[in-house]
N, C-alpha and C positions, 0 to 999 in steps of 0.2 A: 418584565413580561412584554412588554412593547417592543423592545429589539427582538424577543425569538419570536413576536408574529412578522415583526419585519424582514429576518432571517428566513422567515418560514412563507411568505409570500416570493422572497427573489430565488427562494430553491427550486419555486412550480416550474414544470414544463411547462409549453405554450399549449399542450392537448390537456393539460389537468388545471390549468386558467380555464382552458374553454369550456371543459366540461361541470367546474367552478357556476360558472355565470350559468352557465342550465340548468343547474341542478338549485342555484339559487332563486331563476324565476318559478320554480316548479312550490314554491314556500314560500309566497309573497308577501310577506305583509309589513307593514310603517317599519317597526322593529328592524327586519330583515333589511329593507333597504338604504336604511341607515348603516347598516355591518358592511355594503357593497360600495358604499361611499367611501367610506375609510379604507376598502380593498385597494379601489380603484387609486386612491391618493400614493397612500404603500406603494403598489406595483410602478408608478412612474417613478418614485426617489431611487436615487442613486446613493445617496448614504443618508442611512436613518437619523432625521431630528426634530426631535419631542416638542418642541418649542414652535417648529413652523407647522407642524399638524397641528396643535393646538390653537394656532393664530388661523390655521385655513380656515378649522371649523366654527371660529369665536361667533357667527351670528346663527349657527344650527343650533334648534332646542336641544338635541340631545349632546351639545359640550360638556355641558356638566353632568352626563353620565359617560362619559366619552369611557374610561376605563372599564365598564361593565360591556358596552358596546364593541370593545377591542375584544373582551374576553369571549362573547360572544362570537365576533368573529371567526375566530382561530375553534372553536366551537366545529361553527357550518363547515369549517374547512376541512378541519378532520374528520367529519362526518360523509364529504364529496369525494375525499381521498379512499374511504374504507369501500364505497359504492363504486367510484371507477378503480380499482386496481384489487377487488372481491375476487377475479377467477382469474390476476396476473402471477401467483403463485401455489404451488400445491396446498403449504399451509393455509390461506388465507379460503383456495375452495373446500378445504377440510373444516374449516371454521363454519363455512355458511351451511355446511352440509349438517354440522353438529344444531344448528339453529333452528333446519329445517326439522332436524328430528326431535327437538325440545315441542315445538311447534304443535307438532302432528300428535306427540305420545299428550299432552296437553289436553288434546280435544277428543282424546281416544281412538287417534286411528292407528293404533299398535301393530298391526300387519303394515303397511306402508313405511311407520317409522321404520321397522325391522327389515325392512328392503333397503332402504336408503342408507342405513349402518353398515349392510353388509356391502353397500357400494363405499362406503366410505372410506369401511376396512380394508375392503382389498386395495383401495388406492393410498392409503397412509401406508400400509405392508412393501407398497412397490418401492414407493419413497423415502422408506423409512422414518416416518415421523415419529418416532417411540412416544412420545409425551403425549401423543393424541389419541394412539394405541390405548393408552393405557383409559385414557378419557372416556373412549369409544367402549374399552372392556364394562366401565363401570357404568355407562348405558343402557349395555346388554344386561347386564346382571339386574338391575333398575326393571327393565322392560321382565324380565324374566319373574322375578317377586309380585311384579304388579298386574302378572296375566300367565296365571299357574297354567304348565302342558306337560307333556308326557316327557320323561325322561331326566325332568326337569334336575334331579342332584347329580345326577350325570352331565346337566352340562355343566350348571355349577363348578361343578369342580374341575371341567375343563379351564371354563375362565377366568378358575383361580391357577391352574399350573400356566395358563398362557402371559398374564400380571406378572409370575415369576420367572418366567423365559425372559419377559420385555425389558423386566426392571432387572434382569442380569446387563440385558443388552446396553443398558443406561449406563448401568454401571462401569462396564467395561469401556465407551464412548465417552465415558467424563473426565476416566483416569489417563486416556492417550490424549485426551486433550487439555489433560493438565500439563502432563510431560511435553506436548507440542507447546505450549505457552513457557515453560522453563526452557525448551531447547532455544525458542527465538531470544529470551532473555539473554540468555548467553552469546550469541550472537550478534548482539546489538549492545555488547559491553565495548567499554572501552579500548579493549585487546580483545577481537572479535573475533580469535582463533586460540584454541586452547591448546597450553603445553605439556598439562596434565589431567588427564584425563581420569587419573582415579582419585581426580579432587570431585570428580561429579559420576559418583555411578550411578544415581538412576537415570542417567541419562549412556554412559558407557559400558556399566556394568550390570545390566539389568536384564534378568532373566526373561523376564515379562515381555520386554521390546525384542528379545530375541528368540523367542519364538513366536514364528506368525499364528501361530496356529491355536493363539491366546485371543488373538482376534475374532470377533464374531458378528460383524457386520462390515455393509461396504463404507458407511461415513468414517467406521471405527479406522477400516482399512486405510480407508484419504488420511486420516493424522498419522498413522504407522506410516504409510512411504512417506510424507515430511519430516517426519523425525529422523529417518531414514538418510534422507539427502543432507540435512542440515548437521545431523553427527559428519559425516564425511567431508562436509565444507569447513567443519570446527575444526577438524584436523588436518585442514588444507590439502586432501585427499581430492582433489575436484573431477578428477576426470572419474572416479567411484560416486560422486557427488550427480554428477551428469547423468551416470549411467542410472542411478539410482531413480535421477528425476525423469527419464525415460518412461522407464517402467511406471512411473508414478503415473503419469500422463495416457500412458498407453491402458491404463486401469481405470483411469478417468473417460476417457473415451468408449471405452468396454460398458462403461455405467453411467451415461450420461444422462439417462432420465431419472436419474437421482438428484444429478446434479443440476445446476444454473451454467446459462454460458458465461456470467459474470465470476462464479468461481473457477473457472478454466482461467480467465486473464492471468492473475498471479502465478498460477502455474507456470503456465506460458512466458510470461517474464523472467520467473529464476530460469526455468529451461535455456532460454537464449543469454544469458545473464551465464550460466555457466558455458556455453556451446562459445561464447564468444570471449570468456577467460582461457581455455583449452584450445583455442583459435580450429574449432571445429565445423569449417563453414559448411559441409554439408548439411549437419545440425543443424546450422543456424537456418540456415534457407527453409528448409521444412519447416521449423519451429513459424517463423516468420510467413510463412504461406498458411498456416491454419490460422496465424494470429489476423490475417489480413483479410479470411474469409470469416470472418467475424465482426467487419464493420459492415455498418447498415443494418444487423439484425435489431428487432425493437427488444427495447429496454436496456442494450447493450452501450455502457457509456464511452463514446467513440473520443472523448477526451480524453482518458483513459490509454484506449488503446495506440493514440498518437504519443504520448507519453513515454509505452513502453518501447514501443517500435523505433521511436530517435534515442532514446535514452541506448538502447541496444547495440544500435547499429552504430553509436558514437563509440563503443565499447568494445566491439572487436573492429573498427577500423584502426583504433588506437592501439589498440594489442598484436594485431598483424602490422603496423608501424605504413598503415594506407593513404597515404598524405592527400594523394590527391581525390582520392572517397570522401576523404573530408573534408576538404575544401568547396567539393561542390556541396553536400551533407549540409555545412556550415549554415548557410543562409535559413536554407532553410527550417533547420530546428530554432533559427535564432525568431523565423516569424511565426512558427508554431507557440513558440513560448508567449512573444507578445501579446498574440490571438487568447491564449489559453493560461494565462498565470493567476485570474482572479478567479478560476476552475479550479487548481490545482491547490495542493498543500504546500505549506511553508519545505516539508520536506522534502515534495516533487521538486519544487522549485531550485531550493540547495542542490541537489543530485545534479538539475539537469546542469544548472550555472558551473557548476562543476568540471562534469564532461565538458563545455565550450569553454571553458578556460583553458582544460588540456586538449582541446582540440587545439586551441589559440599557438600554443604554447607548441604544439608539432608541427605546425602550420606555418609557425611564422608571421603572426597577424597578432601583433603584442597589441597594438593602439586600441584594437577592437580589445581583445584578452583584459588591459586595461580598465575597460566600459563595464564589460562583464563583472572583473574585480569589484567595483564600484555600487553595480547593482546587490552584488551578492553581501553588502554589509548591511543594504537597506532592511533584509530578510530580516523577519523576530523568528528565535527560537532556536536556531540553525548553530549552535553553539557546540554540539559536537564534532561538528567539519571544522573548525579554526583550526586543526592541526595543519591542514592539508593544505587552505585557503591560505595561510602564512607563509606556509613554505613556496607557492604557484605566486604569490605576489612579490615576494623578492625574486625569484625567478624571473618574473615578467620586467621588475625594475630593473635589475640585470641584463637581461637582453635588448629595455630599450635603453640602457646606460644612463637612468636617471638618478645618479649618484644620490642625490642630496635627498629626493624619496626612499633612494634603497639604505642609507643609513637612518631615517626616518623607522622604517619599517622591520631593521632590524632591534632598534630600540623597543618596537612596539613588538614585534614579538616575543623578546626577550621577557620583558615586564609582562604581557598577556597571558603566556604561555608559565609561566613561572607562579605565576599567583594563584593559577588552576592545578596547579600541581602535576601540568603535563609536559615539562622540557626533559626530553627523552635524550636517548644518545645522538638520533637523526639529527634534532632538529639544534642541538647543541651544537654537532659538526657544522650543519647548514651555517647557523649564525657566527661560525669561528672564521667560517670561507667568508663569508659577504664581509666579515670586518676588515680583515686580512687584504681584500681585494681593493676595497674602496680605502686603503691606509697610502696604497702608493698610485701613482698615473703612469709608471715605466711597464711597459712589457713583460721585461725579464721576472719580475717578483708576483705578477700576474699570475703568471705562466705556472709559477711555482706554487703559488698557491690553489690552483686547480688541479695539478697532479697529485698534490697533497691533497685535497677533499678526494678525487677518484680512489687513490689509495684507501680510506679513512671509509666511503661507501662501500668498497668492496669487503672488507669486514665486515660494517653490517646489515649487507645483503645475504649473508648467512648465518646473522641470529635469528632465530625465530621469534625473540623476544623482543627485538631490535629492528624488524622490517617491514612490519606490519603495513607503514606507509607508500614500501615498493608497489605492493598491490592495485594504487592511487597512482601512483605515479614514478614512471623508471626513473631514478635519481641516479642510478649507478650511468644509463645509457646515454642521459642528460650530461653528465660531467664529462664523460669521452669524447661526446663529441666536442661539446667547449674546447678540452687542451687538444685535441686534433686540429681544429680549427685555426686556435691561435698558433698552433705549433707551423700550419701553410704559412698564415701571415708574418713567420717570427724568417721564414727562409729569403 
């Protein structure tokens, strides 16, 4: 319990601290300021420890209720949270709206509750809130029982056929975003493009998802074009994938008072995410001009959007093969990260170290590339990139010809990758070249050995079963240019 008030105290912005401490003196008493001592302690550590809180407070009477006074705590806080961020979302002013009307039909002023419901209604209807709808229906009926009028089994029975329109609408909005949760599973497997597609019909072969017209809201709609986009990425159909995610965005935009501008960001990210695989810069640019008038709006987390915006533009400079975009690029995503990694998730972080490796790595800037390698093993959890992360580091000891590292490292790959049950045909070839190469110091057998991995690439850059990691990283364009190279140096 004590780490998630700790947790929970370094989450606040510096406007929900401050509105914290006012909302604190507004409820003053011994108790209370005992809860704001301990606040106050919390907010200056830098990593939580049990042991020196305890020795701070050892001469305050309330130590030895210190645990009941943390619970309190976290208490007042979620109590200042619910008070300052009450009309920062539809739901939340639909919630208070629902309180007012408890409130009033309570004290019997039934004409006024019924005003305020029918303000309620018509803004949960805009929003689509269905679960509040439905809240709001059983209100009405409530208010209706409890102050007989004219007409009264006639409406009755309206706000029973409008319960069963809504909880259709549920329905329908639960089941696409079930399938929107199976389709990302799939995508985020190991082989994260499918070869067979009628191993998974409800996702390819599903009457349901192909026709739109099964659809019967706009939230419903937002999970149909993600399903949408993400079948067409499964089947590495991208530039169908793209288009798909167009129209997804341009329906998003159409209905943005539904929406948050916080769920636009991901949008916005796969959008340039593919614009910048299909190397469609005019895509990108647009994509990247909406994403960019989106920073500075409140509530919008601008960590986030620097995230997507380097992680992007590291992604089609690399794929348009931009050397010198990213070059200059380089620094700067390398001080964005610095500024921003104890923000980010373990997975942002992998992603980004990623890109700056194969930035590294097209650049020409192994030593840094190197640093990077280094940082990126510090990462917990990141354990599904070690495919990729293996193969960029013998790369990298390769290029800067640290023999006795890169046979280090292909021991360690061998062994790593072997134990997880993931040594593929890629990365087999890879480890057959680095052994091959570092076996002699003469040129000539060098030489041969890299014609022989290009050959050995070029096969499987057209298995679809087998190339998954081209995507990551051109291995085919990588080895060309190596025997090119040596082939000038060999005349």
């Amino acid at each position: 319990m004590s780490r998630i008030i700790f947790d929970f105290v370094r989450s606040l912005t510096f406007r929900e601290k401050a509105y914290f401490r006012r909302f604190s003196r507004l409820h003053s008493d011994t108790k209370e300021k005992n809860y704001i001592k301990i606040f106050d302690y919390l907010e200056k550590q830098e990593i939580y420890d049990e042991q020196a809180l305890q020795a701070h407070f050892a001469e305050e009477r309330f130590v030895k209720y210190l645990s009941s006074e943390k619970h309190y705590l976290l208490e007042q806080l979620l109590n200042s949270l619910i008070n300052f961020h009450f009309n920062t979302s539809t739901n939340r002013k639909l919630i208070k709206l629902i309180l007012y009307i408890n409130l009033l039909t309570e004290r019997g002023l039934r004409p006024k509750a019924a005003k305020i419901l029918k303000q309620a209604k018509k803004l949960a209807y805009q929003r689509e809130e269905f679960t509040i709808i439905l809240q709001l229906i059983q209100m009405e009926e409530e208010l209706l029982f409890s102050h007989g009028i004219l007409n009264f089994t006639v409406q009755l029975r309206k706000l029973k056929e409008e319960r069963e329109e809504i909880t259709r609408k549920i329905q329908n909005l639960n089941e696409l975003r079930l399938l929107k949760v199976q389709a990302r599973e799939l995508q985020f497997e190991d082989y994260p493009h499918v070869i067979d597609p009628d191993k998974y019909p409800h996702i390819f072969k599903s009457d349901f998802l192909d026709n739109p017209e099964t659809v019967n809201s706009c939230k419903a709609q937002d999970a149909w074009f993600y399903i949408q986009s993400v079948k067409y990425y499964l089947l590495r159909e991208f530039k169908a994938s793209l288009e798909s995610n167009r129209q997804h965005l341009q329906f998003f935009e159409a209905n943005e008072s539904i929406f948050t501008f916080n769920q636009k960001l991901p949008l916005l990210s796969n959008y340039l995410y593919l614009a910048a695989k299909v190397q469609d810069q005019p895509s990108f640019q647009e994509a990247i001009t909406k994403l960019e008038a989106l920073e500075g709006k409140k509530d919008i987390d601008s960590i986030y959007i620097g995230y997507i915006k380097y992680a992007r533009m590291l992604e089609l400079y690399y794929k348009s093969n931009q050397i010198e975009a990213s070059k200059t690029l380089i620094p700067e995503v390398n001080q964005y990260l610095e500024r921003s990694e104890q923000q980010l998730g373990s997975t942002e972080v992998d992603y980004l170290l990623i890109l700056l490796i194969r930035a590294g790595i097209l650049t020409g800037q192994f030593t840094q590339t190197q640093q990077w390698l280094n940082h990126w093993y510090k990462i917990e959890n990141v354990d599904t990139s070690l495919n990729i992360i293996k193969m960029l580091s013998m790369i990298t000891y390769f290029e800067l010809q640290y023999l006795n590292l890169l046979r280090y490292e292909i021991d360690s790959t061998y062994k790593s990758l072997k134990k997880r049950k993931r040594l593929r045909k890629l990365e087999r070839t890879m480890i057959r070249f680095f052994k091959k190469y570092t076996k002699s110091p003469n040129p000539a057998p060098q030489l041969s050995a890299v014609k022989d991995l290009e050959q050995d690439l070029e096969v499987i850059s057209e298995d679809p079963i087998e190339n998954v990691l081209f995507e990551q990283f051109d291995f085919l364009q990588w080895s060309r240019e190596k025997r090119e190279m040596m082939e000038l140096e060999m005349k």
